[in-house]
Structure formats: C-alpha cells, structure tokens
NUTOR-831169 format. One line per field, with one value per residue (C-alpha): residue number from 1; residue in three letters; chain; x, z, y. Coordinates in steps of 0.05 Angstrom, whole numbers, plus 5000, padded with zeros to 4 digits. Layout:
NUTOR-831169
num <- c(NUM / ...);
residuo <- c(Ala / ...);
cadena <- c(A / ...);
X <- c(X / ...);
Z <- c(Z / ...);
Y <- c(Y / ...);
END
This chain:
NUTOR-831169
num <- c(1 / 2 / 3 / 4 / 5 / 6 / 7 / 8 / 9 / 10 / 11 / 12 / 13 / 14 / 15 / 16 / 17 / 18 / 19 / 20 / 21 / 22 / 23 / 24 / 25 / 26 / 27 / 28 / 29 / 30 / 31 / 32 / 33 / 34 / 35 / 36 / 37 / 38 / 39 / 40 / 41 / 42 / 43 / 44 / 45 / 46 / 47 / 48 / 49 / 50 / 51 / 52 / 53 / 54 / 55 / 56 / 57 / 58 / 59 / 60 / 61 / 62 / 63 / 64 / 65 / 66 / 67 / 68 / 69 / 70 / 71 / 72 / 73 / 74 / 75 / 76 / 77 / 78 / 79 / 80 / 81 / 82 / 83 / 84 / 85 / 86 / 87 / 88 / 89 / 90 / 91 / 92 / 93 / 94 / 95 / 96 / 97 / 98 / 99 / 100 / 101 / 102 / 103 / 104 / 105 / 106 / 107 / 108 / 109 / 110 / 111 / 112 / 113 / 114 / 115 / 116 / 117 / 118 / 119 / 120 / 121 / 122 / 123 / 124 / 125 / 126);
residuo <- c(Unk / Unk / Unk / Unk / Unk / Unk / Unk / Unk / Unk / Unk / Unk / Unk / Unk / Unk / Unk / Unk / Unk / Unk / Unk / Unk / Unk / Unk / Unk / Unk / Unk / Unk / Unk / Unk / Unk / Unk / Unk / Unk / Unk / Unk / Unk / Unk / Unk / Unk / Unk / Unk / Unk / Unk / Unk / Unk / Unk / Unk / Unk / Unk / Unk / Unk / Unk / Unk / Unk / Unk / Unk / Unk / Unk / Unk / Unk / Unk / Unk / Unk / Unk / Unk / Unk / Unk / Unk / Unk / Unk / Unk / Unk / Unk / Unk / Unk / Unk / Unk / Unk / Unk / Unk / Unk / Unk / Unk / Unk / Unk / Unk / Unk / Unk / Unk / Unk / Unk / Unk / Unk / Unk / Unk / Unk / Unk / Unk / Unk / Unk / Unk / Unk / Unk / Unk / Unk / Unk / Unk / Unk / Unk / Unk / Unk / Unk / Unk / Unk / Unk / Unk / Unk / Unk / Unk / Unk / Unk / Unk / Unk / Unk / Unk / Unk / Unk);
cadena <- c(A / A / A / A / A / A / A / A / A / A / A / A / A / A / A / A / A / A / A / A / A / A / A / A / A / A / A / A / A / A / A / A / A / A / A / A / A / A / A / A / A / A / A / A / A / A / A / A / A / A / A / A / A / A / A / A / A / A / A / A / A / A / A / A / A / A / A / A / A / A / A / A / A / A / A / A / A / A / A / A / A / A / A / A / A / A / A / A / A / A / A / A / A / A / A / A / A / A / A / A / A / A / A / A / A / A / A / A / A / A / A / A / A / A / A / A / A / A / A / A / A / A / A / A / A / A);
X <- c(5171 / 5192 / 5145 / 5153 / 5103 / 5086 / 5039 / 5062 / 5059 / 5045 / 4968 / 4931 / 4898 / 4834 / 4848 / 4854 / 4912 / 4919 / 4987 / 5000 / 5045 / 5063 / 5092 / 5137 / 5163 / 5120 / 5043 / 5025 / 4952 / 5001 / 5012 / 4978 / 4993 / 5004 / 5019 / 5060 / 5086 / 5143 / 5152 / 5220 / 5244 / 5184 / 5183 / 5152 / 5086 / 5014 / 4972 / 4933 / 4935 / 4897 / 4878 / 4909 / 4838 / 4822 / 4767 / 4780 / 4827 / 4853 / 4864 / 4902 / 4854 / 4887 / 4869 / 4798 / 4744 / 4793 / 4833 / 4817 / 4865 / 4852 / 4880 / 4876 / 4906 / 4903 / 4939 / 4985 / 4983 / 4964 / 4924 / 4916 / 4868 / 4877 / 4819 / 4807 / 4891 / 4913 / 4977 / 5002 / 4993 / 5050 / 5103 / 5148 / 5088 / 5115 / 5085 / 5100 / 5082 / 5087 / 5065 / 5051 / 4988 / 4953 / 4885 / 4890 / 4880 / 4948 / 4997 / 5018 / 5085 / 5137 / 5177 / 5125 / 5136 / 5190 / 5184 / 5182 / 5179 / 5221 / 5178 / 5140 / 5130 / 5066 / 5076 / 5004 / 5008 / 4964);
Z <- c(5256 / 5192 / 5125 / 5074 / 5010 / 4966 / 4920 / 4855 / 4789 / 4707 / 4698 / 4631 / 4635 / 4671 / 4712 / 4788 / 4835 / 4916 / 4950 / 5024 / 5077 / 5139 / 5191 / 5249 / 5312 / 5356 / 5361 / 5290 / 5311 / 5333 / 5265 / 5204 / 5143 / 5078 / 5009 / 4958 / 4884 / 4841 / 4776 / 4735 / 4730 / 4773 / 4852 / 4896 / 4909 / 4946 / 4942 / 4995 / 5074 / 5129 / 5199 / 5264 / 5274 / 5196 / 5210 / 5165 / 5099 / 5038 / 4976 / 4918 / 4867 / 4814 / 4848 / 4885 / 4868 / 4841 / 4896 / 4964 / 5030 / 5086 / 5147 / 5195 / 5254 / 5278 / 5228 / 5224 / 5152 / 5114 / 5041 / 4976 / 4927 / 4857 / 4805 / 4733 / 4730 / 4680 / 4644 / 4681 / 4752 / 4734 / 4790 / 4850 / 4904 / 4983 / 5041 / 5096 / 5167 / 5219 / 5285 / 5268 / 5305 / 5244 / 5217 / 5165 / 5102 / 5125 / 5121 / 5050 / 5041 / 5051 / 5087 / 5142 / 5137 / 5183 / 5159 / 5096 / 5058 / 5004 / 4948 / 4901 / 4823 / 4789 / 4718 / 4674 / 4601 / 4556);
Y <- c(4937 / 4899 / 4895 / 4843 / 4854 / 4804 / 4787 / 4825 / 4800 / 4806 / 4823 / 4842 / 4915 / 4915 / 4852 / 4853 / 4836 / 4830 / 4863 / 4835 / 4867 / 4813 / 4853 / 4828 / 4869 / 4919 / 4922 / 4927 / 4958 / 5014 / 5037 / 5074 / 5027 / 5047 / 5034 / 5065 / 5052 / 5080 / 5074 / 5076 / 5147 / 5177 / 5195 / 5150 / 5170 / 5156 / 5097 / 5086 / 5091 / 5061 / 5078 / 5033 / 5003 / 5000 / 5054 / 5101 / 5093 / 5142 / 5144 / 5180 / 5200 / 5160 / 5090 / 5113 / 5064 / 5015 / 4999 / 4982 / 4980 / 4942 / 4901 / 4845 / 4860 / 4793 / 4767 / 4829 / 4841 / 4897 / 4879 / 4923 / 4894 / 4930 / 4928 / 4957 / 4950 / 5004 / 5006 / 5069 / 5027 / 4989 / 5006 / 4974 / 4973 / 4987 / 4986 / 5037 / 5044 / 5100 / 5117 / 5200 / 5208 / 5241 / 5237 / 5189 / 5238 / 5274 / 5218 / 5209 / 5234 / 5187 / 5219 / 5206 / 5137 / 5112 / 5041 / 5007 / 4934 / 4914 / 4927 / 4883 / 4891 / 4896 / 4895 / 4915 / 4892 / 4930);
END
C-alpha cells in the first residue's frame, strides 16, 4: 500500500488542524491505520491508531481528548483531526499502516508498521 499525508500547516496554540492519509494499492480495510509524529532531535513516537473497520481506535495519552482518528474506507483515507494544538505538538506527522492482526491498543511501535507516508509538518506557534 502507499500513504501520502497532507494537510499540515502553521497554526496558533490552541487552534485545530485536520491530517489526511489517501492510500493506493491493496484493500485498505485490510489494514490498522495509524498516525505518528517526530519532532527534531526526538524518536518517532505514538499518535494515534485505528482499527480495519474504524471500531475501535487509540490513543497516546499526550493527544487523548484532543485528537481524534478516524477513516473512510470508501474513500480510502485515513483522517487525524487535532484540537487544543499545543506548542509541544509541533512535529513531522506520518501515517503508518500494517496488517499485524493485533488488538488495536498493541500496535504502537513503529517498528510494527510496515508502511509509511511521507510525512507532513505541523508547525504550533505559541
């Protein structure tokens, strides 16, 4: 499968922000989606995942009740809507996909991931 993000972009703190994912290739309803950021000098860690059906979703503590995953498999895009943007959000955001057959709450090291997107910026002024 291959990801392209988009959607990044220069927000004030506390303003909101939508990330999509458009995949391409194989049966994207075959995948658990997820997102991940990385800021300069840190590892690349957790966002958010989702489950194949969008039935069940995760979240790193850091973003729950701010951010929300979800997906259209129709459409074959994945969506991150960011709220309450902080300064320490700011970060290259990717989204990842992989076919583990995991409960959803398990998946959130990358090196689970087999797939990723290119990356988009999302840059949080104070």
């Amino acid at each position: 499968v291959q990801l392209q993000a988009s959607g990044g972009g220069l927000v004030q703190a506390g303003g909101s922000l939508s990330l999509s994912c458009a995949a391409s290739g194989r049966t994207f309803s075959a995948y658990i989606m997820a997102w991940f950021r990385q800021a300069p000098g840190k590892e690349r860690e957790f966002v958010a995942a989702i489950s194949r059906y969008g039935t069940r979703s995760n979240y790193a503590d850091s973003v729950k009740g701010r951010f929300t995953i979800s997906r259209d498999n129709a459409k074959n895009t994945v969506y991150l809507q960011m709220n309450s943007l902080k300064p320490e959000d700011m970060a290259v955001y990717y989204c990842a996909a992989t076919q583990r057959d995991q409960l959803i709450a398990t998946v959130y090291r990358p090196t689970q991931y087999a797939y990723w997107g290119q990356g988009t910026q999302v840059t949080v002024s104070s």
